[in-house]
C-alpha positions, 0 to 999 in steps of 0.5 A: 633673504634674497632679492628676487624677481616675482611672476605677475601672480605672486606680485599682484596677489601681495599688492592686493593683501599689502597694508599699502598695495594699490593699483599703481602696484599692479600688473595690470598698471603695467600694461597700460604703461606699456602702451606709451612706452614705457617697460615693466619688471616686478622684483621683490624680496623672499624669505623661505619662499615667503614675500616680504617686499616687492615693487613694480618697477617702470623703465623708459629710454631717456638718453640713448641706452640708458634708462630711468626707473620708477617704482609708482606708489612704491615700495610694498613694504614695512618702511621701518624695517630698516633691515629690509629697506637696505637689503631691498634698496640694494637689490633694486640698485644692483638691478637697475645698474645692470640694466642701464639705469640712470637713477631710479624714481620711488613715491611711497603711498604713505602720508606723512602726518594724520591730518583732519578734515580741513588738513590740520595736523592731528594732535597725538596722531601718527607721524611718519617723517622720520621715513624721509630720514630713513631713504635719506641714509641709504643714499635716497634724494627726497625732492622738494622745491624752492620754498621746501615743499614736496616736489611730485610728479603725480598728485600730492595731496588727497581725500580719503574716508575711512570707515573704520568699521562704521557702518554706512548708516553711521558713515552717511550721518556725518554728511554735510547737510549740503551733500545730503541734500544734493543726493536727496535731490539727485535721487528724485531727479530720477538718476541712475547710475550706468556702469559703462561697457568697453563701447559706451567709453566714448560718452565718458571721453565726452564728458571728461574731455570737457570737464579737462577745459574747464578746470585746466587738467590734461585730459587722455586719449580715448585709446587710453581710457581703452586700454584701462578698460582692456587691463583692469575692468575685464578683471573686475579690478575696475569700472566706468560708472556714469550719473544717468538722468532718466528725463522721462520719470523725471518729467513725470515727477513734475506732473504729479507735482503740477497736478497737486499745484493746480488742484490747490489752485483750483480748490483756493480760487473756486473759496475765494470766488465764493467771496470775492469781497473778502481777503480770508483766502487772499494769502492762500491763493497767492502762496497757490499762484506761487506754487503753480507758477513754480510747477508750470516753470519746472514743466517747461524746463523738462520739456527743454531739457528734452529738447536739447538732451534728449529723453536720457542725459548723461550727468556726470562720470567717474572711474574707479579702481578697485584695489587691495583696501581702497575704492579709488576714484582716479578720474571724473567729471561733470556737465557743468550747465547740469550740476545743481541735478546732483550727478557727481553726489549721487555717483559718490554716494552709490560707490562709498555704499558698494565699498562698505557693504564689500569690506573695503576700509576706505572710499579714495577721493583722490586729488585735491589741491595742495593749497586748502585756501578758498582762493585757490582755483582747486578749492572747490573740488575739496570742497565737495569731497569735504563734505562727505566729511573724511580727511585729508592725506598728505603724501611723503613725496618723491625720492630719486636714488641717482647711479649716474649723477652726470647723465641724471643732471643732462636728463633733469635739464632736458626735462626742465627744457622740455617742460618750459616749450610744451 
């Protein structure tokens, strides 16, 4: 074996076929990274020419000279080969300390117990904690916090659906009642769904920029959600999807609808004039006036949502990576005051069919919180996801694999210094 360094190609055409490739492995992650600063270097490990092992390798200044190293969702590797998980934590200590690294940073893209739908441990399902074990013995410091917990830098907890070869029929059966319901309401709400163009990111900013406040989530730059577009959907390894309200059909809709509620009305009321004396059409019209009044209320929201949207609203969006086995929806958001028209369920829904009907394995929700409880502020984002009915996934957490242990105690300290006058 040897400890290589791999062009962009190799590397990227290994993440994409790797059992745990994904788009914080990639070139591509790079180059965004290297608009705040940050380099990028790929290294790996070969044997008669063939990949075993690699990793994309981020470095930042942190105190002078010296750097720190971070492998984001790495390392692309078989971590029960203890063999090559020594010769490749060998190689990348050797490269970092030749390049004036204080430690290097490494989160696996691996969950560490199979959860279920409500993050409870499955009985007799896979268990992969015995990898903290395995980078503890070569020297690895698994992170946690006070009370033990995971200590993360980037999200820790997330929701996944898995198709396991199910077909979409299947897989949308096992919808919760409220999610079919939101998509059948969506889909009459006229929705469509727009994939934006590099110029249309601005409406995406708009509606992230707002959904940041609300939930309490830093939101990003315009330029940034720019140089995304710039690195991953100009290689088709991404895309801005956006939940559209066409008012327009929409408002026809409700006119057939008002149409038929005032011809029932129409037809009870000219019964019952016929004998006013009597009350055989008493409930009928009142069910009628129900209707028509229901109708004729409908009509008037339409004409105010015209009035203060416009003839096309933008409901809710989200962006999403298309990378080795998974769809992944890293970012998204909604118009609050718009959310019962069903925008967030219908973009779901459209992208889990676009991934079955592509051969991906899994739709990738992304962030929950780590706490499931209902009083947590983050339990209403599981919430929606959990009814798409997947399951939960709990990653390993984050290792740091210290060189200098003075300078990484000086750059953990400024950090916490840092982090508490921001």
């Amino acid at each position: 074996m040897e400890f290589v360094q791999l062009t962009k190609e190799e590397f990227n055409a290994f993440s994409e076929a790797h059992p745990l490739g994904n788009f914080h492995q990639s070139s591509n992650w790079g180059v965004v990274k290297s608009s705040n600063g940050w380099g990028y270097d790929f290294v790996g490990v070969k044997e008669n020419g063939t990949i075993l092992a690699a990793c994309l390798l981020l470095h930042k200044t942190a105190v002078r000279v010296f750097k720190f190293y971070y492998s984001p969702r790495g390392f692309l590797i078989d971590f029960y080969d203890d063999a090559l998980l020594e010769f490749f934590t060998r190689g990348i200590v050797d490269f970092v300390k030749k390049n004036n690294g204080i430690f290097l940073k490494v989160d696996p893209y691996v969950d560490e117990k199979e959860l279920d739908l409500d993050g409870n441990v499955v009985e007799g399902g896979y268990d992969n904690s015995s990898i903290k074990n395995r980078m503890k013995k070569l020297g690895y410091t698994y992170l946690t916090r006070k009370d033990g917990s995971a200590k993360t830098t980037m999200i820790h907890t997330i929701f996944v659906l898995p198709f396991e070869g199910r077909s979409i029929e299947e897989i949308e059966s096992l919808y919760h009642k409220h999610v079919k319901n939101s998509i059948k309401t969506g889909l009459k709400n006229a929705i469509e769904i727009e994939e934006l163009t590099y110029d249309q990111l601005p409406r995406f900013k708009a509606i992230l920029e707002k959904t940041s406040v609300r939930r309490g989530f830093v939101d990003r730059s315009l330029a940034y959600y720019q140089t995304m577009y710039n690195a991953f959907a100009k290689e088709g390894k991404m895309v801005y999807r956006m939940a559209v309200m066409d008012v327009d059909k929409y408002k026809e809709s409700i006119q057939q609808r008002l149409d038929k509620a005032q011809a029932t009305y129409d037809k009870v009321y000219a019964k019952k004039m016929e004998k006013p004396e009597g009350t055989k059409f008493d409930g009928q019209l009142k069910e009628a006036t129900v209707n028509l009044d229901k109708s004729r209320q409908l009509m008037g929201d339409v004409e105010n949502l015209i009035a203060n949207y416009g003839h096309r609203i933008d409901l809710s969006c989200a962006c999403y990576f298309l990378w080795g086995n998974e769809i992944l929806n890293l970012y998204g958001g909604n118009e609050e005051e718009l959310l019962d028209f069903g925008g967030q369920y219908v973009l779901h829904a459209d992208m889990i069919r676009k991934a079955v009907s592509e051969g991906y394995s899994r739709y990738n929700f992304y962030g929950i919180g780590d706490n499931l409880n209902k009083e947590d502020p983050m339990y209403g984002v599981y919430e929606i996801k959990r009814g798409f009915h997947g399951k939960v996934v709990r990653l390993l957490g984050e290792f740091d694999y210290v060189i200098h242990p003075f300078m990484y105690a000086m750059y953990n300290f400024a950090l916490g210094v840092y982090n508490k006058i921001r």
